[in-house]
N, CA, C and O atoms as a GROMACS GRO file, in nm:
protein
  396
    1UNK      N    1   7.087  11.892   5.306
    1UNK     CA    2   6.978  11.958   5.236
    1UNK      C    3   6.887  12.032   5.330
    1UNK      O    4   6.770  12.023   5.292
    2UNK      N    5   6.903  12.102   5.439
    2UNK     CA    6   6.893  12.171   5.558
    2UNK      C    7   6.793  12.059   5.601
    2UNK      O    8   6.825  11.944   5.570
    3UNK      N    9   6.645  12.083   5.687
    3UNK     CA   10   6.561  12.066   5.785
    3UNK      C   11   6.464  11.971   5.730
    3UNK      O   12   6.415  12.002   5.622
    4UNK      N   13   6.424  11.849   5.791
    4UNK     CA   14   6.328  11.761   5.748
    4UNK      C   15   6.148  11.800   5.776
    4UNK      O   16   6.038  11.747   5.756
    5UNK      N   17   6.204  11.930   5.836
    5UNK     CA   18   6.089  12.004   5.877
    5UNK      C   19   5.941  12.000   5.821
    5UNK      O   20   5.950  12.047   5.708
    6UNK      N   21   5.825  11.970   5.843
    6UNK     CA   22   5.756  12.020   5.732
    6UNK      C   23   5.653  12.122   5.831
    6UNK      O   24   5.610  12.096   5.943
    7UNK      N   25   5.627  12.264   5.739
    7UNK     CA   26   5.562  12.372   5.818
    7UNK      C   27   5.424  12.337   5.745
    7UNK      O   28   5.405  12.303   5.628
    8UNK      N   29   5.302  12.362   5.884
    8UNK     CA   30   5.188  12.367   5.856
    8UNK      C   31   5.113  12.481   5.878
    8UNK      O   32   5.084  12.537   5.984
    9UNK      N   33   5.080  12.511   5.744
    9UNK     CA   34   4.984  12.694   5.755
    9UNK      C   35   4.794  12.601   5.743
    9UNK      O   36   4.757  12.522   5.656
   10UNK      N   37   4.717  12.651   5.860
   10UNK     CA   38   4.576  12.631   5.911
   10UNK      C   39   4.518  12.758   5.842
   10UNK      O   40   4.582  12.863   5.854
   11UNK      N   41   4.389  12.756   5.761
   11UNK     CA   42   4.311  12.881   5.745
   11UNK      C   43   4.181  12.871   5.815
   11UNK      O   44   4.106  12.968   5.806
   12UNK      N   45   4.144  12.763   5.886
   12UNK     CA   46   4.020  12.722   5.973
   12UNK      C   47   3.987  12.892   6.011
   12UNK      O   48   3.866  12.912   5.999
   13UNK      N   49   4.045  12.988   6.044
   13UNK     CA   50   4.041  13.112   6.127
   13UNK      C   51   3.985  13.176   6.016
   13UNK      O   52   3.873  13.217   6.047
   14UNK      N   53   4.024  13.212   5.862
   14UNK     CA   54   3.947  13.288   5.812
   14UNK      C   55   3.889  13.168   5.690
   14UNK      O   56   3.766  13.162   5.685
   15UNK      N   57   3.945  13.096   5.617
   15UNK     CA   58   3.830  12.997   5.533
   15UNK      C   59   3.683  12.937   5.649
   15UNK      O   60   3.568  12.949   5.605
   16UNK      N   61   3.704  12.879   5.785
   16UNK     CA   62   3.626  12.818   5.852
   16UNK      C   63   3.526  12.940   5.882
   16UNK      O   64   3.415  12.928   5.934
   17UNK      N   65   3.582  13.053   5.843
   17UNK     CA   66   3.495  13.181   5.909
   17UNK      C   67   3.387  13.228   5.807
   17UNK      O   68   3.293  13.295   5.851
   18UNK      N   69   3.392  13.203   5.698
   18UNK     CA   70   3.319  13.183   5.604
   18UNK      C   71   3.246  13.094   5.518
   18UNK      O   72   3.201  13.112   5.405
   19UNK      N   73   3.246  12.966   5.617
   19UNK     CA   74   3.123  12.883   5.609
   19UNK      C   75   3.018  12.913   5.657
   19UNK      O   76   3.000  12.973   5.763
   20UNK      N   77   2.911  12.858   5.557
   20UNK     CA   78   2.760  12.959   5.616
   20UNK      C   79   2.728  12.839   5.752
   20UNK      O   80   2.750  12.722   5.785
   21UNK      N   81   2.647  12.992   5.809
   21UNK     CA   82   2.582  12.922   5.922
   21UNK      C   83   2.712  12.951   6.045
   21UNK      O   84   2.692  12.924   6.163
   22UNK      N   85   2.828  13.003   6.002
   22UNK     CA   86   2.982  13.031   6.127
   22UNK      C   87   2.974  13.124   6.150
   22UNK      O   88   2.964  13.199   6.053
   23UNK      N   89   2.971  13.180   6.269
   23UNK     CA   90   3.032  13.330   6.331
   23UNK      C   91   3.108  13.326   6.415
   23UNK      O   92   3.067  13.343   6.529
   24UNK      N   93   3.205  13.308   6.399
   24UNK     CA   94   3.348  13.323   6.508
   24UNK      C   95   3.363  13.492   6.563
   24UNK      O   96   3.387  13.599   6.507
   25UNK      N   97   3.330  13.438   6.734
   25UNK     CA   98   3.344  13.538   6.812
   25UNK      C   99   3.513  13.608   6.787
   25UNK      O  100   3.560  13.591   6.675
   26UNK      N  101   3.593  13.679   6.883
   26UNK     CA  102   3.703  13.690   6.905
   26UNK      C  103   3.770  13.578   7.000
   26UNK      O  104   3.870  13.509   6.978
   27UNK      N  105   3.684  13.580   7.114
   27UNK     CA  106   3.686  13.472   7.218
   27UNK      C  107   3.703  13.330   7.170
   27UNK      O  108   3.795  13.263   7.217
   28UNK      N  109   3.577  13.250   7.033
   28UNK     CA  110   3.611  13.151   6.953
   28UNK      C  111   3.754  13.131   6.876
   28UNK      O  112   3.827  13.034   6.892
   29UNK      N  113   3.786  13.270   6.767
   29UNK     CA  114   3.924  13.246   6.735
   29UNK      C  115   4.022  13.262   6.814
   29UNK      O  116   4.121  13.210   6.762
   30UNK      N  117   4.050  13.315   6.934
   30UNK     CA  118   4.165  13.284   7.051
   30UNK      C  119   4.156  13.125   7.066
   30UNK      O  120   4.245  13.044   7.041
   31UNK      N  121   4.035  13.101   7.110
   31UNK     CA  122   4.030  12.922   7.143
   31UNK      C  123   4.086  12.858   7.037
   31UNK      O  124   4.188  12.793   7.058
   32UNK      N  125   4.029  12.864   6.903
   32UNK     CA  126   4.078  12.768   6.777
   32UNK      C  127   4.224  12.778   6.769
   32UNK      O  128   4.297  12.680   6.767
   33UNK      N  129   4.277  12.932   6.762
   33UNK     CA  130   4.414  12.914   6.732
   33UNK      C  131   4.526  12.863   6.860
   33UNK      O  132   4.637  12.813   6.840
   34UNK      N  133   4.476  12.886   6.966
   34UNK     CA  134   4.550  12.814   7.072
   34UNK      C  135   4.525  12.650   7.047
   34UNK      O  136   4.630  12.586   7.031
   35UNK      N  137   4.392  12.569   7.041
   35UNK     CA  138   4.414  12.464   7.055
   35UNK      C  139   4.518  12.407   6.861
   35UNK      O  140   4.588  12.308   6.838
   36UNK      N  141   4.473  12.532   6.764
   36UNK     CA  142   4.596  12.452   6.656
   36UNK      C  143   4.736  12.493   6.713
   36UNK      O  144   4.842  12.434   6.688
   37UNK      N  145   4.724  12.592   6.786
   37UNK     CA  146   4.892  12.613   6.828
   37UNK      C  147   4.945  12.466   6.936
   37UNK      O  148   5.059  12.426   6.961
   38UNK      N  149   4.835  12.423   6.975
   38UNK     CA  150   4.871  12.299   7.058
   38UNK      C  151   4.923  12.169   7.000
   38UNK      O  152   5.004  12.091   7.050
   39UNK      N  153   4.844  12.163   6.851
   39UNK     CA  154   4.830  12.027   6.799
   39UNK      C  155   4.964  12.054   6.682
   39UNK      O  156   4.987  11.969   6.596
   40UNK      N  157   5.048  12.187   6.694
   40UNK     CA  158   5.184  12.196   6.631
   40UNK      C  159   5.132  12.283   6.471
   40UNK      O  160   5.208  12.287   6.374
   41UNK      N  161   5.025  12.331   6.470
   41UNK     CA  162   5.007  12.449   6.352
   41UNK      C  163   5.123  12.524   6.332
   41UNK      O  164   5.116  12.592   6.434
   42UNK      N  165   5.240  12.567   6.266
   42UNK     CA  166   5.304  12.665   6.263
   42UNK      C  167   5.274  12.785   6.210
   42UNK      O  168   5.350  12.875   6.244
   43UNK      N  169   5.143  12.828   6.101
   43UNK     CA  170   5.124  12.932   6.083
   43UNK      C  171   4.931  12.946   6.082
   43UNK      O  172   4.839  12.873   6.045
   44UNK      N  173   4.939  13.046   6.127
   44UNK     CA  174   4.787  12.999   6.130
   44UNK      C  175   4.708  13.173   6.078
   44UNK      O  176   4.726  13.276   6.144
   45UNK      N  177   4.629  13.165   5.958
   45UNK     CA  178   4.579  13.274   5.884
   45UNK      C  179   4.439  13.312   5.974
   45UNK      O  180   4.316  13.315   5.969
   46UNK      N  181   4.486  13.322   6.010
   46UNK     CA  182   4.369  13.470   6.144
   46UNK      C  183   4.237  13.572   6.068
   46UNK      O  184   4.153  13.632   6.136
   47UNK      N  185   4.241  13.575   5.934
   47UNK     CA  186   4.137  13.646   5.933
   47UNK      C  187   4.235  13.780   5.842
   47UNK      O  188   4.353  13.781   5.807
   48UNK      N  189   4.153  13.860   5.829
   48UNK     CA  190   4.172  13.998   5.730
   48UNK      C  191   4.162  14.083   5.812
   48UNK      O  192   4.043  14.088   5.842
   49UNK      N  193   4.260  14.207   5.908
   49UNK     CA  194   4.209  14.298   5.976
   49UNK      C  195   4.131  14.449   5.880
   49UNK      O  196   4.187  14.506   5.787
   50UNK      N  197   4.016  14.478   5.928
   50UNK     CA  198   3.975  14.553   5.826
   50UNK      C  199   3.826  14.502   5.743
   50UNK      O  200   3.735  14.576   5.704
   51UNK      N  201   3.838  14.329   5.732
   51UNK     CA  202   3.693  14.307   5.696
   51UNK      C  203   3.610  14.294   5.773
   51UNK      O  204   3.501  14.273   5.720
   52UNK      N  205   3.608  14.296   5.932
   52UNK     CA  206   3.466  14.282   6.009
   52UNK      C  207   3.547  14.281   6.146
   52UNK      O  208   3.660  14.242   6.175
   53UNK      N  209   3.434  14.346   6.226
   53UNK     CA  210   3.488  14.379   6.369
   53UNK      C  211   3.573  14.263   6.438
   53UNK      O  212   3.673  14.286   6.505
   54UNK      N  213   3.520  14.131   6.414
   54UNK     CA  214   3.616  14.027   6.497
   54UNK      C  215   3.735  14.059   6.443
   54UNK      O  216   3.827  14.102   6.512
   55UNK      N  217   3.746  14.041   6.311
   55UNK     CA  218   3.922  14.030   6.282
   55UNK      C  219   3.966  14.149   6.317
   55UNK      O  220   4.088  14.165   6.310
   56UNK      N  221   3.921  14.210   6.342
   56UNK     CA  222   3.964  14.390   6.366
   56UNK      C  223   3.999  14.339   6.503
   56UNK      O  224   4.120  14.319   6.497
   57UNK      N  225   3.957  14.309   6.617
   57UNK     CA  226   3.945  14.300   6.728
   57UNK      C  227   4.084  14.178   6.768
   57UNK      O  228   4.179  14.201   6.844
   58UNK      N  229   4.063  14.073   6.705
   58UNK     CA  230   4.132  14.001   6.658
   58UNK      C  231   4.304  14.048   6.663
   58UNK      O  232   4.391  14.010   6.742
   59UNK      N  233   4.310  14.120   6.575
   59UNK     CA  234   4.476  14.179   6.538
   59UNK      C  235   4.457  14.304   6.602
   59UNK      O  236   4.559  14.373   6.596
   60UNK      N  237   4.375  14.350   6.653
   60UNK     CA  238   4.418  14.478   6.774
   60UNK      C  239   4.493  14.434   6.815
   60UNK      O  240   4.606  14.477   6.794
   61UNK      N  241   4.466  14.288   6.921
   61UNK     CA  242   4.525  14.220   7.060
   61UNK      C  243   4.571  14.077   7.017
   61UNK      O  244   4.548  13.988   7.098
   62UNK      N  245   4.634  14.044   6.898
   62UNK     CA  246   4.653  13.934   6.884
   62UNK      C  247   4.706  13.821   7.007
   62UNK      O  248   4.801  13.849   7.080
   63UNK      N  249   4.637  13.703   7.016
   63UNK     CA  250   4.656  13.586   7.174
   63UNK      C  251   4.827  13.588   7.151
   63UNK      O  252   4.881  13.626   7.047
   64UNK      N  253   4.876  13.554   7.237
   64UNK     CA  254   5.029  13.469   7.275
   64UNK      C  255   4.997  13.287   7.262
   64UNK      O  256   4.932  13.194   7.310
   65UNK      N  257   5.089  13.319   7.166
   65UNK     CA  258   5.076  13.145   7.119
   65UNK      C  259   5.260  13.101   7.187
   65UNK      O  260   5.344  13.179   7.233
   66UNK      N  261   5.267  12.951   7.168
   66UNK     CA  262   5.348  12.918   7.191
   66UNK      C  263   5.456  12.866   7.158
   66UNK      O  264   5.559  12.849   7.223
   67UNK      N  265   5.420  12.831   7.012
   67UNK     CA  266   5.467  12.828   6.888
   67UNK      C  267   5.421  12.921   6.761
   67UNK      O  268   5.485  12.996   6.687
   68UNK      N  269   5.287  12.885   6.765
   68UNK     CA  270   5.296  12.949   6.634
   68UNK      C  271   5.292  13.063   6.588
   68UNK      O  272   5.288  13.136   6.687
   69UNK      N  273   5.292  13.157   6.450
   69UNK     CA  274   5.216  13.278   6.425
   69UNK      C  275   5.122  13.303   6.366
   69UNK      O  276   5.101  13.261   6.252
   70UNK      N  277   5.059  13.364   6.419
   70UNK     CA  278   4.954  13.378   6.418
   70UNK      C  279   4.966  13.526   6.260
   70UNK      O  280   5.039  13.624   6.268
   71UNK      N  281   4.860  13.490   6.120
   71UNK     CA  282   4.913  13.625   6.038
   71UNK      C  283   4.737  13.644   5.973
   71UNK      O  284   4.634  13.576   5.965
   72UNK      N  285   4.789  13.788   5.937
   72UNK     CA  286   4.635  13.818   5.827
   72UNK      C  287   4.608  13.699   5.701
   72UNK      O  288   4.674  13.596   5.694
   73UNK      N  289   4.519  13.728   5.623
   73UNK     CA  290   4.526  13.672   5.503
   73UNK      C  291   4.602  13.709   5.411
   73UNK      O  292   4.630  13.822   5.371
   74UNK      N  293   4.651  13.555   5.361
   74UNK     CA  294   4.762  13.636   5.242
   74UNK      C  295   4.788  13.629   5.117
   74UNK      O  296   4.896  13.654   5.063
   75UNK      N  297   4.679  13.590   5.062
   75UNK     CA  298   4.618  13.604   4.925
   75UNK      C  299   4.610  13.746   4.910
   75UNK      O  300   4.619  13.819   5.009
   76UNK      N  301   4.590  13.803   4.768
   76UNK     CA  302   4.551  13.923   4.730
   76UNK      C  303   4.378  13.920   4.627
   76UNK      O  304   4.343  13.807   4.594
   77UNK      N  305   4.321  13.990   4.603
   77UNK     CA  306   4.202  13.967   4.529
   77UNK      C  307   4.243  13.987   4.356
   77UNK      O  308   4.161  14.014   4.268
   78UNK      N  309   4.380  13.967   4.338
   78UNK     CA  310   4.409  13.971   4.226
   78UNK      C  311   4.427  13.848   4.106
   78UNK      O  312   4.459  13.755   4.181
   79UNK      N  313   4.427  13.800   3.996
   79UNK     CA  314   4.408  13.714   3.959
   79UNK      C  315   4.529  13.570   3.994
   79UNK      O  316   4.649  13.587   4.017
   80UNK      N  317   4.486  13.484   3.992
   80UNK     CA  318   4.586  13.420   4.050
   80UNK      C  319   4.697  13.353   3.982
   80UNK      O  320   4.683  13.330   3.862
   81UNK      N  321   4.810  13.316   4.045
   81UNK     CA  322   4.918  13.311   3.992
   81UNK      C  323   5.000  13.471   3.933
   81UNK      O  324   5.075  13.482   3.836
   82UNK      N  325   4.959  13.567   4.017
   82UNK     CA  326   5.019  13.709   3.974
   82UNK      C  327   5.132  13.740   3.977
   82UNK      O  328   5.135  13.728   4.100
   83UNK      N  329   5.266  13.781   3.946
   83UNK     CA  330   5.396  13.838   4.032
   83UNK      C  331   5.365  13.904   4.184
   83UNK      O  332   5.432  13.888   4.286
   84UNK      N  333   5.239  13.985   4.169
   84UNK     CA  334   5.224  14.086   4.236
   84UNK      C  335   5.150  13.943   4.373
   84UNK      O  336   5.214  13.903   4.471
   85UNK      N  337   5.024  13.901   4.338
   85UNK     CA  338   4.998  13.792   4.462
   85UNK      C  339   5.135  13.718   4.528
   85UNK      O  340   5.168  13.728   4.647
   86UNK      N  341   5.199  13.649   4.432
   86UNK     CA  342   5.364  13.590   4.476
   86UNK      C  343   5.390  13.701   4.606
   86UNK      O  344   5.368  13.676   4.724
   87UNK      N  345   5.437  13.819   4.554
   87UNK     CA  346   5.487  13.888   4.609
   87UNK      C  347   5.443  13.898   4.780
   87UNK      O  348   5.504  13.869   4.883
   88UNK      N  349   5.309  13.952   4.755
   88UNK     CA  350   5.257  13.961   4.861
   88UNK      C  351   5.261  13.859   4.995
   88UNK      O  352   5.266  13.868   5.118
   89UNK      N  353   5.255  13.757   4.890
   89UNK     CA  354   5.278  13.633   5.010
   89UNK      C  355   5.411  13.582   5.084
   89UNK      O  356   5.446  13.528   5.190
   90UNK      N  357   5.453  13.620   4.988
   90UNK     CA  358   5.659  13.613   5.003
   90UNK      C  359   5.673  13.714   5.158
   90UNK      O  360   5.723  13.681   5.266
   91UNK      N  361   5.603  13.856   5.115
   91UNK     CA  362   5.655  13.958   5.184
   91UNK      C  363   5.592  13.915   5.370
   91UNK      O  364   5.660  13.933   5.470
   92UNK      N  365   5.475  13.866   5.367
   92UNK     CA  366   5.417  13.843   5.453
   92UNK      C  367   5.466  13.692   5.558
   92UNK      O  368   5.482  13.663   5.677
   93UNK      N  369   5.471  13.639   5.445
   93UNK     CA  370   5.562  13.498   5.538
   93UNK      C  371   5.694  13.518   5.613
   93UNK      O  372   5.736  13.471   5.719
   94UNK      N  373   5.768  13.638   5.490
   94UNK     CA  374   5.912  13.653   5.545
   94UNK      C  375   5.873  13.773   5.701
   94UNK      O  376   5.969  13.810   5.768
   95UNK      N  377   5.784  13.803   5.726
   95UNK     CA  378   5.774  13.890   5.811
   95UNK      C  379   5.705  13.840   5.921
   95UNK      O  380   5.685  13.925   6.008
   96UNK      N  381   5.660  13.725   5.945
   96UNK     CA  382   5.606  13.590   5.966
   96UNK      C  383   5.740  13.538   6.050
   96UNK      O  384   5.779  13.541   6.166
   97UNK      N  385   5.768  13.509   5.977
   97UNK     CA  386   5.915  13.428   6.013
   97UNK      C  387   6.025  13.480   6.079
   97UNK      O  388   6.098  13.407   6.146
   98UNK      N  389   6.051  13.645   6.064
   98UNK     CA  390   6.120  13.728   6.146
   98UNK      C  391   6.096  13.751   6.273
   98UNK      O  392   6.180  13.783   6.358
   99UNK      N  393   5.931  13.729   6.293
   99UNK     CA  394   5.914  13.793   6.420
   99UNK      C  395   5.968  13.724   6.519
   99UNK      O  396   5.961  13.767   6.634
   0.00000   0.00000   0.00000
């Protein structure tokens, strides 16, 4: 029944980024996602390039992890449970997973 695997996706990078009172530098999210790339994160949601200079800055130069990948957000602002949200997330994981 293939791999006993279980994959762990972290949003600490963009949910943790929008707790009040948080401002994650660029310098802060390099640190966070290296130390979840340490503790075995396999996917880790980085932020939205496009909503605010860190994440912009962010996926200019995305860090070298050692496992994991590092991806945008991958929700859509559309209602949930959509074909079209599905989609989006499908398309993004599988491209995720290729790299």
């Amino acid at each position: 029944m293939g791999s006993d695997k279980i994959w762990l996706f972290d949003t600490t990078l963009r949910d943790g980024g929008q707790t009040r009172g948080v401002d994650f530098s660029r310098a802060d999210k390099v640190a966070i996602a290296h130390a979840l790339d340490d503790i075995g994160i396999d996917y880790i949601e980085a932020g939205w390039p496009g909503a605010n200079p860190t994440d912009d800055a962010f996926f200019a130069k995305p860090p070298k992890m050692k496992n994991a990948i590092t991806i945008p957000y991958t929700g859509s602002k559309l209602t949930v449970n959509t074909t079209v949200n599905a989609e989006i997330v499908l398309i993004i994981l599988t491209i995720a997973i290729n790299v």
